[in-house]
C-alpha angles and dihedrals in degrees: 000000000000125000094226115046125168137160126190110338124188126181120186132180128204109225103181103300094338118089119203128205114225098174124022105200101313120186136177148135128227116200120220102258096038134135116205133172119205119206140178153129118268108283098023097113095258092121099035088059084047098061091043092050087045094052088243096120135004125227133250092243141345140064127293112176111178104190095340096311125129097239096172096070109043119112119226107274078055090049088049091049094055102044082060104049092035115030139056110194119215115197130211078222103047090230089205115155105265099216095043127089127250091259086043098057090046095056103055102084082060089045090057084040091059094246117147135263101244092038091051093045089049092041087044091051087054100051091049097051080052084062094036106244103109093131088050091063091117098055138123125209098247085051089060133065115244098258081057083051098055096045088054092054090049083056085053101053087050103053096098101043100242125189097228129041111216106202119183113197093319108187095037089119100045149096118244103250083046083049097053086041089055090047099050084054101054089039084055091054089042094056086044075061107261111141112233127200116187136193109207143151110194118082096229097064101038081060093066091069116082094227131032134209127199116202118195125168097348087311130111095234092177134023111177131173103214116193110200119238131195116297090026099284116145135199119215126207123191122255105176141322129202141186117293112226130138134004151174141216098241121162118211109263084222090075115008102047109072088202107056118096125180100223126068122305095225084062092057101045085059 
């Protein structure tokens, strides 16, 4: 059973008396264990994929089943639920709480879960030694570089042992050693078994994935598996390929919307 399945999604948007069509029919599965890259031009659909797998969004029609679960017809508070148990988000901005400190911001997805607080101070300890930051604990955000940044979010994103890593445009803010680094990191929780889906535009981070995906006009135009051979180099064999037709400029709710936020929304109305 795969962890992503989805089967002809189509998302459209009403703009005065024009509709536009995000998504054409898009299906795909995602096994658990997998690591995918997602690219695209603006506009393409990326983005538009990336809010409904991240139960940000649901589409206007189609199926979307995340580990088994009917994902198409929840209402919000379900969504919310989901997003919590299922899914860690990684952001291209970190979005860590400036005047918290680094074990503070990694226990708030378990704060908004009911966990308590000894429990979340002893499960946040141990995310942030994975990413290697476990003498950083006290830190606050402005006290850490951004690559540090990145790896408490991811930390973050790992607390509650979710089964699927989100991760929009992770290294966007980023030089391009903290970006390897980043990468390295997210390769190394992929081979431990997370699944890790990835928006990206630039080439040389989609070619750490071991599949890639190429969204135009609302349609999936290339689906490659790419094993990665020594020196980085990486071969690519064709999965599918389909028509090109549509589009729409969207921008991933994880990144782009201040007032999404991926745990309930009792918790934070509290």
């Amino acid at each position: 059973m795969p962890l992503i399945d989805a089967r002809a999604l189509t998302k459209t948007y009403t703009m005065g008396d024009q509709t536009v069509h995000a998504l054409r029919g898009v299906s795909l599965t995602i096994e658990k264990g997998a690591f995918v890259a997602i690219m695209g031009a603006s506009g393409s659909g990326k983005s538009t994929l990336m809010n409904i797998l991240g139960c940000l969004d649901l589409p206007t029609s189609g199926q979307y089943r995340l580990a088994d679960e009917a994902v198409e017809t929840m209402a919000a508070d379900q969504l919310a639920s989901i997003r919590n148990r299922r899914i860690g988000f990684v952001f291209q901005q970190f979005n860590l709480l400036p005047r918290t400190s680094a074990l503070e911001n990694v226990e708030l997805p378990m704060v908004y879960a009911g966990i308590r607080s000894a429990q979340r101070r002893e499960k946040a300890m141990i995310a942030l030694q994975k990413v290697g930051l476990g003498e950083r604990f006290h830190h606050t955000p402005s006290e850490l570089s951004g690559g540090q940044q990145q790896r408490v979010a991811i930390a973050r994103a790992l607390v509650n042992n979710p089964q699927l890593i989100l991760a929009d445009e992770p290294t966007g803010a980023l030089d391009s050693q903290t970006s390897e680094d980043i990468m390295r990191l997210l390769t190394d929780l992929n081979a431990q078994g997370m699944t890790v889906v990835l928006v990206t535009h630039e080439s040389d981070i989609a070619a750490w994935a071991r599949r890639k995906i190429v969204f135009r006009d609302g349609h999936i135009v290339e689906d490659v598996s790419q094993d990665r051979a020594e020196g980085g180099n990486w071969g690519q064999i064709p999965i599918q390929d389909a028509d090109l037709v549509g589009g729409h400029n969207a921008h991933t709710k994880l990144d782009s919307d201040p007032n999404f936020h991926p745990l309930p929304a009792e918790a934070r109305s509290a």
